[in-house]
ZAPAGU-681934 format. One record per residue (C-alpha): residue in one letter; x, y, z. Coordinates in steps of 0.2 Angstrom, whole numbers, plus 2048, in hexadecimal, padded with zeros to 3 digits. Example, Ala and Ser with C-alpha at 12.3 -4.5 7.8 and 13.67 -1.06 7.14 Angstrom:
a83E7EA827;s8447FB824;
//
This chain:
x800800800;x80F80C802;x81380B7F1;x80380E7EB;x80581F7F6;x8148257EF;x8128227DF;x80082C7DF;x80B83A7E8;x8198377DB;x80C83A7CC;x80484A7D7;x8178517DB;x81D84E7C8;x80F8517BF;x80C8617C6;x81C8667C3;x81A85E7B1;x80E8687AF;x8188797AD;x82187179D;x80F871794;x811884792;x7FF886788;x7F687C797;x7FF8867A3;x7FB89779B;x7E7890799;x7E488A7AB;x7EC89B7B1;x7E18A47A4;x7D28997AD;x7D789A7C2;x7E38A87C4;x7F38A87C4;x7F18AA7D9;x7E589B7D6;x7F28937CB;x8008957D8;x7F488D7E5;x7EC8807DD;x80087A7D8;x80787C7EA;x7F88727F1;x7FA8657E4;x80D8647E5;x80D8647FB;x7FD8557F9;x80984D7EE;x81784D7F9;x80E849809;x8098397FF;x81B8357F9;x82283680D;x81382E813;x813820804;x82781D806;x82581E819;x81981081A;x82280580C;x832805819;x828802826;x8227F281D;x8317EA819;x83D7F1808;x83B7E57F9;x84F7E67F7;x8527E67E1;x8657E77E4;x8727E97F2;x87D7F97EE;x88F7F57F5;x891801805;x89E80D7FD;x88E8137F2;x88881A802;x897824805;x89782A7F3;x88382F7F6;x88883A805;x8968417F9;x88B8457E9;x87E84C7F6;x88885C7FA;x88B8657E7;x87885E7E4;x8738677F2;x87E8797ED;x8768787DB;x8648787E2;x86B88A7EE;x87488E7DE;x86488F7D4;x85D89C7E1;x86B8A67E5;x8708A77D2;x8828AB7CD;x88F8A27C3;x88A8907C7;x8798967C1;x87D89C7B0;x88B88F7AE;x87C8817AF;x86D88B7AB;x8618807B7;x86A87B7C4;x85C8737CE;x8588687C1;x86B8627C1;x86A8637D5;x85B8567D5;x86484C7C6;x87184A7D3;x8658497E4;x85D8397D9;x86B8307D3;x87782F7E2;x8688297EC;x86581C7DE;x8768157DF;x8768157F4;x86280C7F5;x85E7FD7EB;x84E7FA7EE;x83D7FB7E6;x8368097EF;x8488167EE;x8478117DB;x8378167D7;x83A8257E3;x84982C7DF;x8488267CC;x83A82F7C8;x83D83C7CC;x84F83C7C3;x8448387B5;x83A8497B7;x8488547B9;x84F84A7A8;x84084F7A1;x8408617A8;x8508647A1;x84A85E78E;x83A86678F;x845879792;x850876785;x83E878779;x835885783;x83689777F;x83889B792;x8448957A0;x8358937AA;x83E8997BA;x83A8A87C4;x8438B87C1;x8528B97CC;x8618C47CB;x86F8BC7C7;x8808C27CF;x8928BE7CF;x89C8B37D5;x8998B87E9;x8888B17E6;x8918A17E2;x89A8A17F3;x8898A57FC;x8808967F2;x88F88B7F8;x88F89180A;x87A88F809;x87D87D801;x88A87880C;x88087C81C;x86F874814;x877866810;x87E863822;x86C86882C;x86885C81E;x87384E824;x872850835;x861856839;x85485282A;x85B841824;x85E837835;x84C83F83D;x84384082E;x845832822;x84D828832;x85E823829;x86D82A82D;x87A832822;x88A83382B;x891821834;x88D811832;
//
């Protein structure tokens, strides 16, 4: 049954957020609700949709994992290094500078990297469909700017390079409250030690 919940959250979350690449349906429902309406109606959708994907994964752990393969331990140290320029790009595409315009969509890259270092540390049914899908979204994203007229993202300055050095500080700090807070209390694994 835990499956069954994330995945309807997975197709809430992702869809949602597919739903900004069809730029004509996008333009239409905000011609229809309001763009206050529009911005609404897509948080509610997209925090429903992650209430269902922590719920759904919490409840499939809770049952027992149905293991697919064993990833070799060292993955997990390679996970905890892959975590921290994952977590700087996703900063970085908020407090815009170099690494911004170098990339041009540095989330997109940051959750690229989020997806696949925890696909190569968790080799069971649930972390697959998890964290694959949404590596598949954010491969999808990425094709779907390269043939829209728009970046789609909000309008932030971008600075120089001491922007870069915040974004780095920010990501750096994220990721340990990250690491030592959010993962161990949170999702109940820990990311340091054994």
């Amino acid at each position: 049954m835990g499956l069954t919940i994330m995945i309807l959250g997975l197709v809430l979350f992702l869809g949602i957020h597919a739903l900004t690449t069809r730029r004509e349906l996008r333009a239409r429902l905000i011609a229809s609700v309001g763009e206050g309406g529009y911005k609404v109606g897509y948080a509610l959708v997209s925090l429903a949709g992650l209430v269902l994907i922590a719920k759904g994964f919490a409840d499939y752990r809770a049952a027992g994992q149905i293991e697919i393969w064993q990833p070799p331990p060292a993955f997990k140290y390679i996970t905890e290094a892959l975590m921290l320029p994952a977590v700087i790009l996703v900063v970085a595409s908020y407090i815009r500078g170099r690494i911004y315009t170098t990339l041009k969509h540095p989330m997109l890259a940051g959750v690229k990297l989020w997806a696949a270092a925890h696909l190569i540390a968790n080799g069971d049914l649930g972390s697959i469909i998890l964290f694959g899908s949404f590596l598949g979204w954010a491969v999808f994203d990425r094709i779907s700017l390269k043939r829209r007229t728009d970046g789609g993202a909000p309008p932030i300055p971008v600075g120089g390079v001491s922007n870069d050095a915040i974004a780095i500080l920010m990501g750096i700090l994220i990721y340990l409250a990250l690491a030592l807070v959010f993962h161990p209390v949170v999702i109940g694994v820990p990311v340091f030690g054994v």
